[in-house]
MARGU-796779 format. One record per residue (C-alpha): residue in three letters; x, y, z. Coordinates in steps of 0.02 Angstrom, whole numbers, padded with zeros to 5 digits, always signed. Layout:
N
AlaXYZ...
This chain:
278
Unk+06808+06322+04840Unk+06626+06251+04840Unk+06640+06061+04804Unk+06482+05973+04805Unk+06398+06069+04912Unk+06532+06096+05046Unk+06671+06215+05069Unk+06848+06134+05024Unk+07035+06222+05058Unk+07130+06185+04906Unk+07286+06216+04895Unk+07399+06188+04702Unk+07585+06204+04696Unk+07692+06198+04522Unk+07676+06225+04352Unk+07509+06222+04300Unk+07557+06123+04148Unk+07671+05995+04218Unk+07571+05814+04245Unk+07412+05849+04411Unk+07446+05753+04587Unk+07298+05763+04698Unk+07353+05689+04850Unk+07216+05635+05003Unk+07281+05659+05191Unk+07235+05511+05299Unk+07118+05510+05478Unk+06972+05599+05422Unk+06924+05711+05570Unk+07103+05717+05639Unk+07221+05734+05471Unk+07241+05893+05365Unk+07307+05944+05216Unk+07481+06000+05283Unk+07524+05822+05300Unk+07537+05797+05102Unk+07595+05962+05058Unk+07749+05935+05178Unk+07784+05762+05090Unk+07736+05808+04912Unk+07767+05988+04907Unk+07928+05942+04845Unk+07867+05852+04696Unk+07789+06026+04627Unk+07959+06067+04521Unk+07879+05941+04399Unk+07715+05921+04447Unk+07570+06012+04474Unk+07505+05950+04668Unk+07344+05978+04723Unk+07316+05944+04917Unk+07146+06005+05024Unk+07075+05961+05177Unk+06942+05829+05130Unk+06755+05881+05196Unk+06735+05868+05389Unk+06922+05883+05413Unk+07041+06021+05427Unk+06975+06196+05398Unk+06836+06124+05257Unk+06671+06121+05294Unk+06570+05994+05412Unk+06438+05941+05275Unk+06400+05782+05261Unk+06372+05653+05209Unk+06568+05581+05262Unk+06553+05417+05142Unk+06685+05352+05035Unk+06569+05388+04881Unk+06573+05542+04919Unk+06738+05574+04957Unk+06799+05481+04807Unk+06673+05642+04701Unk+06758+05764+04789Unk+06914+05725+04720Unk+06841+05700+04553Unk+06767+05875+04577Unk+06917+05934+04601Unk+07014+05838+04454Unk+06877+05920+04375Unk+06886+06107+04414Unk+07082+06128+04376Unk+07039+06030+04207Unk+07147+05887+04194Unk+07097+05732+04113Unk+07231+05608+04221Unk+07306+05624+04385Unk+07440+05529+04476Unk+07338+05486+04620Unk+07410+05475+04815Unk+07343+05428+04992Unk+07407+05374+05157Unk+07336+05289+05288Unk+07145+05307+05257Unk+07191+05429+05106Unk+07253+05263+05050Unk+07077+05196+05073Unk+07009+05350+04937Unk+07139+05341+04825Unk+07105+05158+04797Unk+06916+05174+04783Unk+06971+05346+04643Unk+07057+05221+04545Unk+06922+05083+04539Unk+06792+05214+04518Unk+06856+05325+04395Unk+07011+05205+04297Unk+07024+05306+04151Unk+07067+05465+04244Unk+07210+05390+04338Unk+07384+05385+04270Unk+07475+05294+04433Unk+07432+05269+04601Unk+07537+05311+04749Unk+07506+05232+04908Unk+07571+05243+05081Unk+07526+05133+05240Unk+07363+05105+05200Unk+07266+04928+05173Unk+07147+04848+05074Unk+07007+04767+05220Unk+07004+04780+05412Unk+07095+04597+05439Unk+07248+04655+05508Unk+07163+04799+05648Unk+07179+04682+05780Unk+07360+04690+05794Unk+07355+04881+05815Unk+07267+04834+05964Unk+07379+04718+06011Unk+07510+04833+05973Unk+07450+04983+06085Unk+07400+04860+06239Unk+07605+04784+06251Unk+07698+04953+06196Unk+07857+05005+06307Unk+07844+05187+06252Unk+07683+05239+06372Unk+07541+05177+06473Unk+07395+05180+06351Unk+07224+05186+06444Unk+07109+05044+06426Unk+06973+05165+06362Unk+07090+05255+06214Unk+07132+05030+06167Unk+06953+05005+06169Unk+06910+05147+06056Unk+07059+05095+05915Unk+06967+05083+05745Unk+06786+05118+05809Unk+06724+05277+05796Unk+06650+05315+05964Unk+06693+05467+06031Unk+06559+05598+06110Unk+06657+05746+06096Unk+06806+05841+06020Unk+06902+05848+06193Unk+06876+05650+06208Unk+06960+05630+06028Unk+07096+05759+06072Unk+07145+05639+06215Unk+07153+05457+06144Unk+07238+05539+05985Unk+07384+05626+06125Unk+07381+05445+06201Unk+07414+05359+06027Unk+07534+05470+05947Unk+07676+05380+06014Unk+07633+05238+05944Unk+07663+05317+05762Unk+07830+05351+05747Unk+07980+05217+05710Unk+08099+05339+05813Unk+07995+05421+05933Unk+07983+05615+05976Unk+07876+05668+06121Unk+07898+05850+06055Unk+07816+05804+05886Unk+07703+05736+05979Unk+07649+05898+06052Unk+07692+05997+05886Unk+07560+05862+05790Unk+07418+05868+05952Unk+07445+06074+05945Unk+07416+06074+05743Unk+07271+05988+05743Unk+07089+06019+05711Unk+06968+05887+05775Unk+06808+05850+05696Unk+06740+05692+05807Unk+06585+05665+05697Unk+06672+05663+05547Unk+06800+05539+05643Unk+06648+05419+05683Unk+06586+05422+05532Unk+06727+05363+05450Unk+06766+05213+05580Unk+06607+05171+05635Unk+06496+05189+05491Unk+06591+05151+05350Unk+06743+05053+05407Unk+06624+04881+05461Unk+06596+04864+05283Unk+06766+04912+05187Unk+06825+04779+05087Unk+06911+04839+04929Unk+07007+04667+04903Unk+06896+04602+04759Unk+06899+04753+04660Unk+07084+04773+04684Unk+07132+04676+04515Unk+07021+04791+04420Unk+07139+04933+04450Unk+07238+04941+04296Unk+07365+05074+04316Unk+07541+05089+04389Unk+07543+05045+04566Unk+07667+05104+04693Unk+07643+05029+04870Unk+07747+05094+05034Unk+07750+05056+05199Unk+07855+05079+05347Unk+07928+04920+05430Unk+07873+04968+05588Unk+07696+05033+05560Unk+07569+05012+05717Unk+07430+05030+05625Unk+07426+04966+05443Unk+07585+04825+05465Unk+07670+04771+05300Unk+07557+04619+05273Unk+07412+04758+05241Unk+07534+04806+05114Unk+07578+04661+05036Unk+07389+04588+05013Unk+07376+04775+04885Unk+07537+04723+04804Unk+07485+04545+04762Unk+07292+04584+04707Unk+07325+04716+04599Unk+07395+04686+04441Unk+07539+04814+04412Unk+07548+04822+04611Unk+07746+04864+04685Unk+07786+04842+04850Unk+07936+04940+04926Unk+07938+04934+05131Unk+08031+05064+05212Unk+08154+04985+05355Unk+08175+05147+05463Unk+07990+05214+05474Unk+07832+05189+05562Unk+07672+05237+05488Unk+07752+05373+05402Unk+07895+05342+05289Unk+07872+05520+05211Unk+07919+05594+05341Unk+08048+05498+05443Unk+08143+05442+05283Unk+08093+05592+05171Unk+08248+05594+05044Unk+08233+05399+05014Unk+08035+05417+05002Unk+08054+05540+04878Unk+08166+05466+04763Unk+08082+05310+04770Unk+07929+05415+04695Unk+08028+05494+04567Unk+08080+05309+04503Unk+07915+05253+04499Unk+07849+05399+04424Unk+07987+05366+04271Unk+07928+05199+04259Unk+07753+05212+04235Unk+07788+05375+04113Unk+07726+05520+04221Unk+07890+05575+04241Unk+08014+05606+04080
């Protein structure tokens, strides 16, 4: 659909009038909409869940400009167009990033927020770096370590590498064949990817706007995440007001998928609890 001026896939799954999830996929330039609608597809027996691939990712359109603002009206667009007044809305990762800016944006359209890895400021990205430099799993090259968090890549080829060099890094258990099946899946959009890190990152710092979101907060995290650790977490659990913080001891930076039964049901609790759910 036209959103804005670009060209969104949308996809919507369950009953139309059951409560509206949209649901943002993380990495812009690198993540997709398949990522959410494998971990909250299965939430569309009771709710109606909207996924798309964000502009400048997936199969949507490269039109910029790739800003939070204007990510944040894309989803609003969207809220808009399948006519719902609230949504439950969910992010990972740098979906996380969106959903939180939604909510402070837009706090009378948001029922409960559902987030997953993500954080709040860029304090902790050192210790991905850290993280990638001392791992057992592979040799990382010092060029792909160098690049972590800064949007500077010159072409899609270069981003297809350091992201094959980094996927091992994801996983709690790793899988060097979902490696492959994630590196073969994906579509790579390198100025959307340097847009996001290198433009927009250097100033991200949601952490004093965080106690003006007023809605049920869930907060997850895998115990093992490379990338966004549990402290990330924990500062999004303590600033905002109705902020929950369940950690995830047998994931990485994806507890949706590697513990997908527990991740679920802890959704389905919280979604009870703030009254989404009857």
């Amino acid at each position: 659909m036209k959103i804005n001026g670009a060209k969104l896939v949308v996809e919507a799954f369950g009953p139309e009038d059951g409560p509206a999830m949209i649901v943002h996929h993380g990495a812009p330039g690198l993540g997709s909409r398949s990522e959410p609608k494998r971990s909250f597809g299965p939430f569309s027996d009771r709710l109606r869940v909207i996924v798309f691939d964000a502009r400048g990712s997936g199969e949507s359109s490269d039109d910029e400009p790739f800003t939070h603002e204007q990510w944040v009206a894309d989803v609003d667009a969207i809220r808009e167009h399948f006519g719902y007044e609230k949504i439950v809305m969910a992010g990972g990762s740098y979906g996380g990033f969106i959903a939180m800016e939604y909510a402070i944006a837009h706090p009378d359209r948001v029922s409960a927020l559902v987030l997953r890895d993500t954080a709040a400021d860029t304090a902790h990205d050192h210790l991905a770096v850290e993280r990638a430099r001392n791992t057992d799993r592979s040799v990382i090259p010092e060029w792909v370590i160098d690049r972590i968090g800064t949007g500077r890549f010159e072409s899609n080829e270069q981003l297809r590498e350091y992201w094959r060099a980094i996927l091992p890094l994801y996983d709690h258990q790793h899988d060097p064949a979902k490696d492959e099946a994630r590196l073969a899946a994906t579509r790579f959009h390198y100025r959307t990817h340097n847009a996001a890190f290198g433009q927009n990152m250097p100033r991200y710092d949601l952490k004093p706007k965080l106690p003006s979101i007023t809605c049920p907060t869930l907060v997850t995290v895998g115990r093992h995440d490379w990338r966004t650790p549990v402290e990330a977490s924990q500062v999004i659990a303590d600033l905002v007001p109705n902020g929950e913080l369940v950690v995830f001891e047998n994931s990485g930076h994806s507890p949706q998928l590697e513990e997908p039964e527990l991740f679920q049901q802890v959704v389905r609790d919280f979604l009870h609890r703030a009254g989404v759910l009857r």
